[in-house]
Backbone as JSON, one array per atom type, in Angstrom:
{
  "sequence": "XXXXXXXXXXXXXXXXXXXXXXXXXXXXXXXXXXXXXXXXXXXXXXXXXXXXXXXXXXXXXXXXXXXXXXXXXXXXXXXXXXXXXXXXXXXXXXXXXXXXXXXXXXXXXXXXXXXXXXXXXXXXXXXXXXXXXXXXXXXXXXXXXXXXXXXXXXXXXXXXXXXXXXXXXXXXXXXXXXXXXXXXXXXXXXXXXXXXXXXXXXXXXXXXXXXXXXXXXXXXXXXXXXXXXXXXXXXXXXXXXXXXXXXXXXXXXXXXXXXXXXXXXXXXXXXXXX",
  "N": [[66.37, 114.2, -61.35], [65.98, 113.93, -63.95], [68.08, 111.88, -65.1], [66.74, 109.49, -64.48], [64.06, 109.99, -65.56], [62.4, 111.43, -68.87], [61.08, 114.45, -68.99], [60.64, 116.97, -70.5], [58.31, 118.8, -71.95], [55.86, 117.59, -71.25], [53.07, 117.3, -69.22], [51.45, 118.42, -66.84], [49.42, 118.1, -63.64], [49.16, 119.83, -60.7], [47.95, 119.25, -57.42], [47.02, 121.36, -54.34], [49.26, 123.45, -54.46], [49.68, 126.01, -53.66], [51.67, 126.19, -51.69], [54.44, 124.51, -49.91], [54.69, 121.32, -50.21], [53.25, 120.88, -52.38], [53.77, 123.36, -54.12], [56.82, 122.77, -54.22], [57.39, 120.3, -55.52], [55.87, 121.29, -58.14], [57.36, 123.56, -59.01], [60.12, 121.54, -59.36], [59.07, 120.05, -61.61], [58.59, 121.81, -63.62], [61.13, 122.84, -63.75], [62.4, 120.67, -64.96], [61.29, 120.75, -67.52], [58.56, 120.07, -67.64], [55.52, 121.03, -68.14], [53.15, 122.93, -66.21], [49.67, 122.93, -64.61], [47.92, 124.47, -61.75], [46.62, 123.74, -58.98], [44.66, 125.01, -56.19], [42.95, 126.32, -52.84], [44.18, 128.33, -51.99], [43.99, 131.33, -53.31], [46.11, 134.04, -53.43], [48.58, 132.7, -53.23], [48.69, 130.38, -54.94], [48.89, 132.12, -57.18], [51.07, 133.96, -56.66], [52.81, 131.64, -57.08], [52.5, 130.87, -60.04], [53.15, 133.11, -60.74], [56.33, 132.91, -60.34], [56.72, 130.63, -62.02], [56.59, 131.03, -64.31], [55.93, 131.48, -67.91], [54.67, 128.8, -68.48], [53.63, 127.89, -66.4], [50.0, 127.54, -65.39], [47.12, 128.47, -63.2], [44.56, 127.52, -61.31], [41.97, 128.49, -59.32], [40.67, 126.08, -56.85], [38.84, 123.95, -54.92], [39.6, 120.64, -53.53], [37.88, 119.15, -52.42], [35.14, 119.52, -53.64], [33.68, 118.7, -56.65], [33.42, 119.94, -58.88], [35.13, 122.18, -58.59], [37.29, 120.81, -59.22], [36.94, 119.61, -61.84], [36.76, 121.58, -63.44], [39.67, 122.48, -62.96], [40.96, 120.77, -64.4], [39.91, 121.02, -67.31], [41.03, 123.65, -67.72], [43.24, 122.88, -67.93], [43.53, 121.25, -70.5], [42.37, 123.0, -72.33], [44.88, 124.46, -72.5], [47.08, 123.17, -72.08], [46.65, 121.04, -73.22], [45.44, 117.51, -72.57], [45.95, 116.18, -69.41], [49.44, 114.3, -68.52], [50.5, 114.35, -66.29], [49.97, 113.78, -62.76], [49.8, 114.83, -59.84], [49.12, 114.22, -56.25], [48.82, 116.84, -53.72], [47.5, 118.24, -52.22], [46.4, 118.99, -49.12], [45.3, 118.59, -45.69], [45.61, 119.22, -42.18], [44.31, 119.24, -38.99], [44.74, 121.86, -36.07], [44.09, 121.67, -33.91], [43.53, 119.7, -30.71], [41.84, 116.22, -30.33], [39.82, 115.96, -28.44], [38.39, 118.14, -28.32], [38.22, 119.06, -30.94], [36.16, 119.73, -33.75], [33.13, 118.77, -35.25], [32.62, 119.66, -37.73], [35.34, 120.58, -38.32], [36.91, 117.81, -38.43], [35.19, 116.67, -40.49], [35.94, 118.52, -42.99], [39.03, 118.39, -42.88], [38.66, 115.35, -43.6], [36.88, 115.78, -45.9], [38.86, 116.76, -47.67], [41.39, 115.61, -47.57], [40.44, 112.96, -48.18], [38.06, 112.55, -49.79], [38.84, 114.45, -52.07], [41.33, 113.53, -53.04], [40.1, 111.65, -54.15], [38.01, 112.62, -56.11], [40.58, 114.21, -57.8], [41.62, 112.01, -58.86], [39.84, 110.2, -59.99], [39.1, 112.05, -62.13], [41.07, 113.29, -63.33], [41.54, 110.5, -64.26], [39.81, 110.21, -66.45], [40.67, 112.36, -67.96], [43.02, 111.59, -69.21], [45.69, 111.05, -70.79], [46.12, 108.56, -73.6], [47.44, 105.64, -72.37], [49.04, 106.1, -70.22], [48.94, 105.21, -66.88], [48.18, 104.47, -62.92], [49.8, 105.0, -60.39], [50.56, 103.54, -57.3], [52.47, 104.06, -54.05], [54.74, 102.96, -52.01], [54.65, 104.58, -49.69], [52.1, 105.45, -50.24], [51.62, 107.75, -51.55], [50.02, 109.16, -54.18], [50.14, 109.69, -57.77], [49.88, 110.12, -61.27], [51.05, 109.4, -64.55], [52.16, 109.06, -67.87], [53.46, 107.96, -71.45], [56.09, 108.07, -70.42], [59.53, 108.02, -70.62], [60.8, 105.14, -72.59], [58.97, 103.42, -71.95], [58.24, 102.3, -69.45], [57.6, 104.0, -67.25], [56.1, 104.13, -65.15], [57.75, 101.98, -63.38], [59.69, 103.47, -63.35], [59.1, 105.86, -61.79], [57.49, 104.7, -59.61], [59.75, 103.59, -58.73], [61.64, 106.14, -57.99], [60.5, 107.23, -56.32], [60.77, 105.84, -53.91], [63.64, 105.51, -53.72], [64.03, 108.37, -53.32], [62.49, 108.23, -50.32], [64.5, 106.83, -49.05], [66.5, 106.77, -46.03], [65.09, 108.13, -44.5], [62.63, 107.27, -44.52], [63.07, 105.46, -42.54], [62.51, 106.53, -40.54], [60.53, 107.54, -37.54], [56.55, 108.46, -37.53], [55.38, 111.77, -38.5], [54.07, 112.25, -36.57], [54.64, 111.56, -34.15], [56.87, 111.99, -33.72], [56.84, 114.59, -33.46], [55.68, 114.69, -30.94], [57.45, 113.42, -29.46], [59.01, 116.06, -29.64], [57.62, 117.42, -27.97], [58.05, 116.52, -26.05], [60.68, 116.37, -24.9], [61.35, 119.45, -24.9], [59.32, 119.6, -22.6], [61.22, 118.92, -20.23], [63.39, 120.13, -20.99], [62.46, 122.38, -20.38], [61.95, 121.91, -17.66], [64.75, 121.65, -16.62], [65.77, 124.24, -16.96], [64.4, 125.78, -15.25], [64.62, 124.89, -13.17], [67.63, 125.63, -13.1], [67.58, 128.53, -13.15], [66.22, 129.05, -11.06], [67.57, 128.2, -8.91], [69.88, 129.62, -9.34], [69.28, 132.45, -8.54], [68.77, 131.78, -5.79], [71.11, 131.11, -5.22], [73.13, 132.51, -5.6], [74.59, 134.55, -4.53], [75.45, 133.31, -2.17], [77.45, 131.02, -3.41], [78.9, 132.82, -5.4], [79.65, 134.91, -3.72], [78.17, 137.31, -4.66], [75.19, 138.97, -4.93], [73.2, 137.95, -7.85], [73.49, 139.2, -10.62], [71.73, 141.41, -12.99], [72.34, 141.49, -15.93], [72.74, 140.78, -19.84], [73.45, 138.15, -19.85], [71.51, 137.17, -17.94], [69.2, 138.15, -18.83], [68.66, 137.36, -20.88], [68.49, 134.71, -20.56], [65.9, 134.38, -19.04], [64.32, 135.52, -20.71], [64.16, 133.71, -22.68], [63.12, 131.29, -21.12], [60.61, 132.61, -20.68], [59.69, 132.27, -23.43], [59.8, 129.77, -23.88], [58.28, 128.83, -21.84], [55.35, 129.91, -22.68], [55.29, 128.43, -25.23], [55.23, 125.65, -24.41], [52.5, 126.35, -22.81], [50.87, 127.1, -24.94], [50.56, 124.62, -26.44], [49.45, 123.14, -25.02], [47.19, 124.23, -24.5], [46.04, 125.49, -26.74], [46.87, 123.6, -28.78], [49.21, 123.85, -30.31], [50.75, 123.87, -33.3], [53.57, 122.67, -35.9], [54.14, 124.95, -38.36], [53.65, 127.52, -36.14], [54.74, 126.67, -33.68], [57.44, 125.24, -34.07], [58.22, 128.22, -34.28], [58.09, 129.51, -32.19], [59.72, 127.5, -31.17], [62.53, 127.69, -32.11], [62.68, 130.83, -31.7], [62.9, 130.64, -28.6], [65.15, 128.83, -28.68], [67.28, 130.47, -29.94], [67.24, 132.87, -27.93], [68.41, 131.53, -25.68], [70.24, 130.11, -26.6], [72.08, 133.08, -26.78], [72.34, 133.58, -24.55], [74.1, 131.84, -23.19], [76.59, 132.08, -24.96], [77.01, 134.33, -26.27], [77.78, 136.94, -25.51], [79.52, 138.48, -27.15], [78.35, 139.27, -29.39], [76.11, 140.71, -28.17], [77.86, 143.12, -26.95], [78.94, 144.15, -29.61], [77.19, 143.91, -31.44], [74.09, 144.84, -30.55], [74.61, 146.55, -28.32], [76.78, 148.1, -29.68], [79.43, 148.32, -29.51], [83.09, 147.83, -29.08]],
  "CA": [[65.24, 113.44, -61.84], [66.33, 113.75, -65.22], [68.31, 110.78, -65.2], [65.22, 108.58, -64.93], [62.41, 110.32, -66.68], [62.52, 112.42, -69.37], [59.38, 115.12, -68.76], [60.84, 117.54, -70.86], [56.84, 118.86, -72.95], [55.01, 116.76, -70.37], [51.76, 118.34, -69.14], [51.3, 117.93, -65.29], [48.45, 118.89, -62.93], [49.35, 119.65, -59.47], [46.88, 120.16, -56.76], [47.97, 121.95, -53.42], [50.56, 123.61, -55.37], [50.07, 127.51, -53.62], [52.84, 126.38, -51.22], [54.47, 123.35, -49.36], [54.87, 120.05, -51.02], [52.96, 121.17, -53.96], [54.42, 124.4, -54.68], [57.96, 122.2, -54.44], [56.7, 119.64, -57.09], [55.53, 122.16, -59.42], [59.37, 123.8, -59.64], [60.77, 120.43, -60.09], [57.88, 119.51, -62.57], [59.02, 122.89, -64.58], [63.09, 123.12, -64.12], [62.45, 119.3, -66.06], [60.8, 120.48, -68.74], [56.89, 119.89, -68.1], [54.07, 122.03, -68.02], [51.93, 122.72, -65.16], [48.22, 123.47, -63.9], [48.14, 124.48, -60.43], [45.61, 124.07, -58.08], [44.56, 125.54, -54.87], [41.63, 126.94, -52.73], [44.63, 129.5, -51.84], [44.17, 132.37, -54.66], [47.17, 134.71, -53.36], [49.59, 131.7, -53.15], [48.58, 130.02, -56.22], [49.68, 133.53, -57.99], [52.82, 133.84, -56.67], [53.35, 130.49, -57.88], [52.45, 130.61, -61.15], [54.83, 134.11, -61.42], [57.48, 132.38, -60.32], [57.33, 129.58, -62.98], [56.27, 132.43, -65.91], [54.93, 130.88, -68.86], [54.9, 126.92, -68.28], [52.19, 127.62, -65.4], [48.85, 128.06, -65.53], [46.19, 128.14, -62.08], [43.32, 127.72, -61.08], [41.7, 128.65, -57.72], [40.52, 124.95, -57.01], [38.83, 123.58, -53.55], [39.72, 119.68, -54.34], [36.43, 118.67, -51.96], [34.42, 120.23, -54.88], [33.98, 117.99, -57.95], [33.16, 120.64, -60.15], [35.83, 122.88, -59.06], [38.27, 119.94, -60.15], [36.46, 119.59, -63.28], [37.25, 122.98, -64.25], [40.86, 122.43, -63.17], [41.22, 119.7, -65.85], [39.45, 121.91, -68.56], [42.05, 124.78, -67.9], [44.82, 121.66, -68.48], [43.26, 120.42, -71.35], [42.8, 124.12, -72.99], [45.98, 125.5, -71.91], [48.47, 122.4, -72.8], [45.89, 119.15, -73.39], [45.29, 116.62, -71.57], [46.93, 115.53, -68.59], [49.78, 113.27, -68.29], [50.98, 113.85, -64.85], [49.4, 114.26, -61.49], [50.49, 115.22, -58.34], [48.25, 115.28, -55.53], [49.53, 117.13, -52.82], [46.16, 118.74, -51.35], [45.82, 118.18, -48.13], [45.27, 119.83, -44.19], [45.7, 118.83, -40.83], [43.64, 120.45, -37.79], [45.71, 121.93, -35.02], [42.97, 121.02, -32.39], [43.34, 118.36, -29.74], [41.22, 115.89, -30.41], [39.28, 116.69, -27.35], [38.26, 119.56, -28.68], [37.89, 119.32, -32.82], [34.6, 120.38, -33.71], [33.01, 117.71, -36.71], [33.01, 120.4, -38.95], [36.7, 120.59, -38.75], [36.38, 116.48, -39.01], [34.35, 116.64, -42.14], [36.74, 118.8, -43.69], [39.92, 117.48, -42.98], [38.17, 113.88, -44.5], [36.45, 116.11, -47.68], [40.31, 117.53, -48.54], [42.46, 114.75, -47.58], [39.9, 111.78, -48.73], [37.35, 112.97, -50.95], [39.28, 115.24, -52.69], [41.83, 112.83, -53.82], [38.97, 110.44, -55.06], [37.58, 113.59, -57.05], [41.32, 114.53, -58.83], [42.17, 110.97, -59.23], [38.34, 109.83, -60.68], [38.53, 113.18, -62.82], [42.14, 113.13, -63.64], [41.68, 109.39, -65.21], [38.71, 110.45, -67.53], [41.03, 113.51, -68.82], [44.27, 110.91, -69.08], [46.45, 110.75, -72.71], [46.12, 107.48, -73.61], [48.52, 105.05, -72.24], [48.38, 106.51, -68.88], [48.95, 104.51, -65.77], [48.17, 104.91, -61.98], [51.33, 104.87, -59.43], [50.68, 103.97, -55.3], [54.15, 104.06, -53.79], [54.16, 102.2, -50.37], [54.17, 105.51, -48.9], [50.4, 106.26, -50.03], [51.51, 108.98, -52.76], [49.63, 109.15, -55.5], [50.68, 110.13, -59.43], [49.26, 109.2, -62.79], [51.72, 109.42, -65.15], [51.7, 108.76, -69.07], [53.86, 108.82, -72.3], [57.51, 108.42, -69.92], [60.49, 107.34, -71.78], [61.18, 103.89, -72.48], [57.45, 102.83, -71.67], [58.5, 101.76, -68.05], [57.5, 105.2, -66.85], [55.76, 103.94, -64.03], [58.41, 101.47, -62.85], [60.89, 104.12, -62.83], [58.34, 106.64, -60.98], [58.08, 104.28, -57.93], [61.68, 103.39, -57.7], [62.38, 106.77, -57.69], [60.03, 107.83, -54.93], [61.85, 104.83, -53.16], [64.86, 106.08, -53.34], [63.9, 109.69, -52.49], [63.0, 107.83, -49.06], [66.23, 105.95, -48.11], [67.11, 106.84, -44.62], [63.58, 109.06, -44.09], [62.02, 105.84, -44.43], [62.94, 104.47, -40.79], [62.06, 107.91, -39.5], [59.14, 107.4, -37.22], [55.21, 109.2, -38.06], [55.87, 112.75, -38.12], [53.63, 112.94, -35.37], [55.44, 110.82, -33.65], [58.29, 113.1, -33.68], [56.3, 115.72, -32.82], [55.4, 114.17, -29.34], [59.05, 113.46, -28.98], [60.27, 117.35, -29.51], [57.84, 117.91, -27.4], [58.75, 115.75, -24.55], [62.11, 117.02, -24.38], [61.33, 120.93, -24.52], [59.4, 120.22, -21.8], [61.96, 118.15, -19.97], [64.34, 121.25, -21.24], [61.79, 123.74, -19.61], [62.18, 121.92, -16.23], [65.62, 121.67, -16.28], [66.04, 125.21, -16.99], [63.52, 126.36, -13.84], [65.7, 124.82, -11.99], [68.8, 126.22, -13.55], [67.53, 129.9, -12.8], [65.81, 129.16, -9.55], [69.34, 127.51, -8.11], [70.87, 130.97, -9.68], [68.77, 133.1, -8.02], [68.61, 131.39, -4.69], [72.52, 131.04, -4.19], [74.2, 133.31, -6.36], [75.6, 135.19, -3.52], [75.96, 131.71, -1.67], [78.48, 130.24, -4.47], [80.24, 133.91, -5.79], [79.65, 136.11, -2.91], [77.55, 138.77, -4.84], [74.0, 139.22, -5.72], [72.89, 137.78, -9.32], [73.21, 140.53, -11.59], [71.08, 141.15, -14.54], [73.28, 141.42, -16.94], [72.36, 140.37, -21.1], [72.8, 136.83, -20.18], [70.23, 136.93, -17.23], [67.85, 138.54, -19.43], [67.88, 136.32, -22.17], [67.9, 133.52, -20.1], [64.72, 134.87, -18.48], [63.26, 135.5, -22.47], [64.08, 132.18, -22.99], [61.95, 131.03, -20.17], [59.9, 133.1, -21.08], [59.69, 131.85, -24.46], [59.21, 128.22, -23.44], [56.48, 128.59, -20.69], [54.52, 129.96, -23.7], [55.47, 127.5, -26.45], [54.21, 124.79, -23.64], [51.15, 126.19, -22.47], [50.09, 127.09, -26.15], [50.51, 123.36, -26.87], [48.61, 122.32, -23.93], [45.73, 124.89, -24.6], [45.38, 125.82, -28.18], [47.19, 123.02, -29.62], [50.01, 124.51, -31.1], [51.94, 122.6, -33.93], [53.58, 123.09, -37.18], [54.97, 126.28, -38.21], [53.76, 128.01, -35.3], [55.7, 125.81, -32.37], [58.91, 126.04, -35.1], [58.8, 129.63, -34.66], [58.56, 129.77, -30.98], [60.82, 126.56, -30.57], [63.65, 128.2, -32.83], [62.88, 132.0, -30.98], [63.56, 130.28, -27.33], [66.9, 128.08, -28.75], [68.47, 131.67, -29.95], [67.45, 133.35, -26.93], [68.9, 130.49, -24.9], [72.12, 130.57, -27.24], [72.7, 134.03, -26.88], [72.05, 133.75, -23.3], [75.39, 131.4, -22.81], [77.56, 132.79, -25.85], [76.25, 135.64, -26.85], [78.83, 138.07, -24.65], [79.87, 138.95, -27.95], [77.14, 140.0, -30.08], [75.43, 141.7, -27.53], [78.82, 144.47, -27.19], [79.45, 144.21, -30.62], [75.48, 144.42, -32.33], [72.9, 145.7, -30.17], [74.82, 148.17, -27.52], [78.07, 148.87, -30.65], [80.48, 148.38, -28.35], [84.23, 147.17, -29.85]],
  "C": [[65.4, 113.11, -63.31], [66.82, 112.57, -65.96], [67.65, 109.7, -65.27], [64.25, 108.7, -65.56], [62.52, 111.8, -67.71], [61.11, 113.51, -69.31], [59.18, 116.3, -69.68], [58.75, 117.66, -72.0], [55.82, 118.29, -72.51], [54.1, 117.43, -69.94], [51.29, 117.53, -67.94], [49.87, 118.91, -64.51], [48.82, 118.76, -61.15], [48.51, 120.79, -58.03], [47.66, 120.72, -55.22], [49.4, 122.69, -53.4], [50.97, 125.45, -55.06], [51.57, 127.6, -52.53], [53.36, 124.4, -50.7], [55.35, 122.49, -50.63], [54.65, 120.46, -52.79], [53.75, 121.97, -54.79], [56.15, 123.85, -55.09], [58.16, 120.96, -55.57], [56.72, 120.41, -57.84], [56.58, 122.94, -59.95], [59.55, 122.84, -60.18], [60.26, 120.23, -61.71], [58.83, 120.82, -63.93], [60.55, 122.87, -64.49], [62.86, 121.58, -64.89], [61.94, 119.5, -67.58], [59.24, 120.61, -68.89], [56.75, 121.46, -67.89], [53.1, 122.4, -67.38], [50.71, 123.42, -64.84], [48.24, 123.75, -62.89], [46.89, 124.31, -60.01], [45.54, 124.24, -56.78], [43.63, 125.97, -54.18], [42.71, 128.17, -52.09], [45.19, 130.4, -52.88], [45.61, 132.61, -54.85], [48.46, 133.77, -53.51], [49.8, 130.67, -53.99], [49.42, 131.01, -57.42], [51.01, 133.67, -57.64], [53.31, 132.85, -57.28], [53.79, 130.37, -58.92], [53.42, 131.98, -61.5], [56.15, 133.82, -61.29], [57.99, 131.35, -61.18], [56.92, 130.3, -63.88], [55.36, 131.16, -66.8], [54.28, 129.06, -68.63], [54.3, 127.14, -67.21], [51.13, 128.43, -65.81], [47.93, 127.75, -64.31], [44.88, 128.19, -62.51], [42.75, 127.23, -59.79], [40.61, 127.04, -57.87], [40.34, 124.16, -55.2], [38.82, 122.02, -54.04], [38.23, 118.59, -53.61], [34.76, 118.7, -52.75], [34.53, 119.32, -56.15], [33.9, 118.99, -59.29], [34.12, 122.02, -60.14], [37.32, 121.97, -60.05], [37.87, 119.62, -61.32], [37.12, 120.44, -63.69], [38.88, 122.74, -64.34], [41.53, 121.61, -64.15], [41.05, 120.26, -67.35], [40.23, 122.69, -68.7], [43.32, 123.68, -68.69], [44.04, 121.53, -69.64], [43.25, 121.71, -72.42], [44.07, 124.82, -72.89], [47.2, 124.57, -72.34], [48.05, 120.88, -73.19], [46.3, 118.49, -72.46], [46.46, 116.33, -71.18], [47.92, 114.28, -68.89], [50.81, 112.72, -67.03], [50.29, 114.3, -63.87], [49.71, 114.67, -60.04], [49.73, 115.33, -57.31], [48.83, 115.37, -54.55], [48.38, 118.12, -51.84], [46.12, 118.24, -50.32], [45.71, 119.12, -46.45], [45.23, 118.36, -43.65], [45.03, 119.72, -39.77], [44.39, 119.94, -36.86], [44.92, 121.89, -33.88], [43.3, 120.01, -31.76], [42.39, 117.71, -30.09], [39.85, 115.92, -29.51], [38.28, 117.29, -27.88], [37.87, 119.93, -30.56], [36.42, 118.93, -32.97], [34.21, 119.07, -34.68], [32.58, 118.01, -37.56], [34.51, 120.49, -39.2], [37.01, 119.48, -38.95], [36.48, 116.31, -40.21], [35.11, 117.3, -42.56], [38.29, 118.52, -44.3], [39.44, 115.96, -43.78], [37.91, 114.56, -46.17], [37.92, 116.65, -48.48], [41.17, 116.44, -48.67], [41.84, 113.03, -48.52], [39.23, 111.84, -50.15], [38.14, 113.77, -52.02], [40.35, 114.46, -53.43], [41.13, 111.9, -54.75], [38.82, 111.39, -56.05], [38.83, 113.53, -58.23], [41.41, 113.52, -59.3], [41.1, 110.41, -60.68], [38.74, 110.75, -62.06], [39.84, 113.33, -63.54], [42.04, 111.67, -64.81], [40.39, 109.43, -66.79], [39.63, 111.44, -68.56], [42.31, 112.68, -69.37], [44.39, 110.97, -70.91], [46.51, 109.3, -72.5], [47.7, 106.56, -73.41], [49.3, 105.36, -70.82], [48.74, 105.73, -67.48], [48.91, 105.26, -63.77], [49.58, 104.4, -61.44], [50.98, 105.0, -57.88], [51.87, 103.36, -54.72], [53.87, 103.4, -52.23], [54.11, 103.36, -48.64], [52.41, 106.37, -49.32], [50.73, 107.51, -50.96], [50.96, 108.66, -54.48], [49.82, 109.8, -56.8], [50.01, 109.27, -60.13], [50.19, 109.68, -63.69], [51.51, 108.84, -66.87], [52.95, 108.81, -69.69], [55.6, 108.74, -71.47], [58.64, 107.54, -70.74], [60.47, 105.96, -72.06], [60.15, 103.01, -72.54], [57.56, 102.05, -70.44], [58.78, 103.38, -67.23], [56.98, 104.94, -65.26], [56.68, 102.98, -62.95], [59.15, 102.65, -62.64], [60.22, 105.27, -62.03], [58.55, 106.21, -59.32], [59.54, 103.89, -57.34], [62.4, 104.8, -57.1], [61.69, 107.03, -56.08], [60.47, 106.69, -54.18], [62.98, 105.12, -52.74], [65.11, 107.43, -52.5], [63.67, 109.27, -50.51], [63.62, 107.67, -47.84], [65.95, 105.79, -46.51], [65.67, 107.26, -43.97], [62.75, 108.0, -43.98], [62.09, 105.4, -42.73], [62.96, 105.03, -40.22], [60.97, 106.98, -38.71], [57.73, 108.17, -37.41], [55.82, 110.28, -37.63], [55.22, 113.24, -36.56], [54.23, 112.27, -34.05], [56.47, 111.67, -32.63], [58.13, 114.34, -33.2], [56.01, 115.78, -31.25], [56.61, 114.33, -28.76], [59.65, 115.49, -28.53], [59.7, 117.87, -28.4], [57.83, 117.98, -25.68], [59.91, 116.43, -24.04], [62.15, 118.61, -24.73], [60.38, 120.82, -23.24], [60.03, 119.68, -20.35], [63.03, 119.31, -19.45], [64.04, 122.09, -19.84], [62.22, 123.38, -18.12], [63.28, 122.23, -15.76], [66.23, 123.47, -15.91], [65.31, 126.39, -16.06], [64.13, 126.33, -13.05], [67.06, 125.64, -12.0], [68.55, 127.89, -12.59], [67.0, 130.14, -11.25], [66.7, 128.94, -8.86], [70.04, 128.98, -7.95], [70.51, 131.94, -8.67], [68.87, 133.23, -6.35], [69.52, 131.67, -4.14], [73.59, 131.7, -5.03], [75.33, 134.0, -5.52], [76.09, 134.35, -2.71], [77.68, 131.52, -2.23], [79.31, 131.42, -4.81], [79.97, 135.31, -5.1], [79.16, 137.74, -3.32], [76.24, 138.74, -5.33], [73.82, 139.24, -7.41], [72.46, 139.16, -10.09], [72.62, 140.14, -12.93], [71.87, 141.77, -15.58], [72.57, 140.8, -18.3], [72.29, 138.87, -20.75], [72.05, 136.02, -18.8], [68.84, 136.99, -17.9], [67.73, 137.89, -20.61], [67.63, 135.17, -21.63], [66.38, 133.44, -19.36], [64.11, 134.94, -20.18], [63.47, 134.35, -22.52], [63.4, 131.13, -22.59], [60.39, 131.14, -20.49], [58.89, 132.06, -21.91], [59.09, 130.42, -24.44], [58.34, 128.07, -23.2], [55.34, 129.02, -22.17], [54.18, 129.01, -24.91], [54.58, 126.28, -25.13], [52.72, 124.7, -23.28], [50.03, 126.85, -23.76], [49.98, 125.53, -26.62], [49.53, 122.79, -25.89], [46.88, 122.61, -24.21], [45.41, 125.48, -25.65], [46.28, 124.75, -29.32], [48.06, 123.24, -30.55], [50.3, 123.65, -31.81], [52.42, 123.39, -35.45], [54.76, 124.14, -37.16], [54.88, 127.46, -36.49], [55.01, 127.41, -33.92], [57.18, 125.99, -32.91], [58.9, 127.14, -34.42], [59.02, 129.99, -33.2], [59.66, 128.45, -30.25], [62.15, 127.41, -30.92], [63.48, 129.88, -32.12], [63.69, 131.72, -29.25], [64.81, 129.76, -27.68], [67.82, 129.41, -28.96], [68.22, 132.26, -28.95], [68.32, 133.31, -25.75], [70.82, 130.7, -25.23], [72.82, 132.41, -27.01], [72.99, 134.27, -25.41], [73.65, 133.13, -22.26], [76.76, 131.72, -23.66], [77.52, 134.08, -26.19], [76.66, 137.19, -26.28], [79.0, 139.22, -26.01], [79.68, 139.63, -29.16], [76.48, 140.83, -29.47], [76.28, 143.07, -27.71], [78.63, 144.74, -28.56], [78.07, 145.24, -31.82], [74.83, 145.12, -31.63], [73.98, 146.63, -29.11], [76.2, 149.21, -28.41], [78.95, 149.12, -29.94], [81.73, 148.02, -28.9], [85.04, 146.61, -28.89]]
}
């Protein structure tokens, strides 16, 4: 980033910043040089934050649906390194509900974090601005205010960069998109692999004249099953997504993998065999 903007003494405010997006901004923001505010309505994850960037952060617990907790978060910037001259907003949720099913309290909140809450930093952010200041909407909908960047074409070189950052990610399709997709084909996978074990089962002694033995890579292929039928019918009936589905997509693929390679780890790691 360096190469385009110098930020080095720069004085940034970045909201959603206890993990994620934010928390990955607010490094950058500091290995460059600035200075950052954090904000968050997550205390514990705000703190880690700010110990991990030592002096050059400062938080503050910060719900961004709240105008008067974003007030305050501006006042900490403004006592702590003066007024703003970068912004970041990165606040934001998603509810893992089916639509079906999402209450319009979970609604209204998702809208007061993702909508309102940008109006609030943005509104409240441009009142606290160093003069000279400019807004930045990138044609992906990310918002920055920026000030004070080298050259005085701070904001041209802002959106080119987030342009470039892009590239290829650009002709991705919506993440949710993609999300439908993975999970078309796990459960596509799942069928295939019903069949796989039901075939096994059926004609094992058929095809190699001996009763299917359970052996390590019966039983992981059975966890793996396992593993699936659950990842599916949590998606069906509590809406799985996100990190959770990750953790049981990526638990069934090593189960699966160990289930057809995995001869060799099994002797080796779990029974210490040579």
């Amino acid at each position: 980033m360096s190469e385009f903007l110098d930020l080095h003494g720069k004085v940034a405010v970045v909201t959603g910043a206890a993990s994620g997006l934010g928390r990955a901004v607010a490094r950058g923001l500091v290995r460059e040089g600035a200075r950052v505010v954090l904000g968050d309505i997550d205390k514990a994850g705000l703190e880690r934050t700010a110990r991990e960037l030592g002096d050059a952060a400062r938080w503050h617990r910060t719900d961004v649906a709240r105008r008067d907790d974003v007030a305050a978060l501006f006042r900490v910037c403004d006592e702590a390194f003066g007024p703003v001259e970068i912004l970041a907003t990165c606040a934001g949720i998603i509810s893992s509900a089916p639509l079906a099913v999402m209450t319009e309290e979970e609604w209204d909140r998702v809208l007061a974090i993702n909508t309102k809450g940008t109006f609030n930093t943005l509104r409240l952010a441009a009142r606290h601005l160093r003069d000279g200041g400019r807004i930045v909407l990138d044609r992906k909908n990310t918002l920055v205010i920026a000030s004070g960047i080298s050259n005085g074409a701070g904001g041209a070189l802002l959106a080119d960069g987030a342009a470039m950052l892009q590239g290829p990610l650009g002709a991705l399709p919506p993440l949710l998109t993609l999300e439908r997709l993975l999970f078309r084909l796990i459960a596509a996978a799942f069928v295939l692999l019903t069949c796989t074990l039901a075939t096994g089962f059926a004609f094992a002694e058929t095809l190699f004249g001996q009763p299917l033995r359970f052996d390590h890579k019966t039983v992981f292929a059975l966890l793996s099953w396992a593993t699936f039928a659950l990842l599916l019918a949590g998606r069906h009936f509590r809406g799985w997504r996100g990190r959770t589905a990750l953790r049981w997509t990526l638990t069934g693929f090593v189960m699966l993998l160990l289930a057809y390679v995995g001869s060799r780890f099994v002797m080796e790691v779990l029974l210490g065999r040579s």
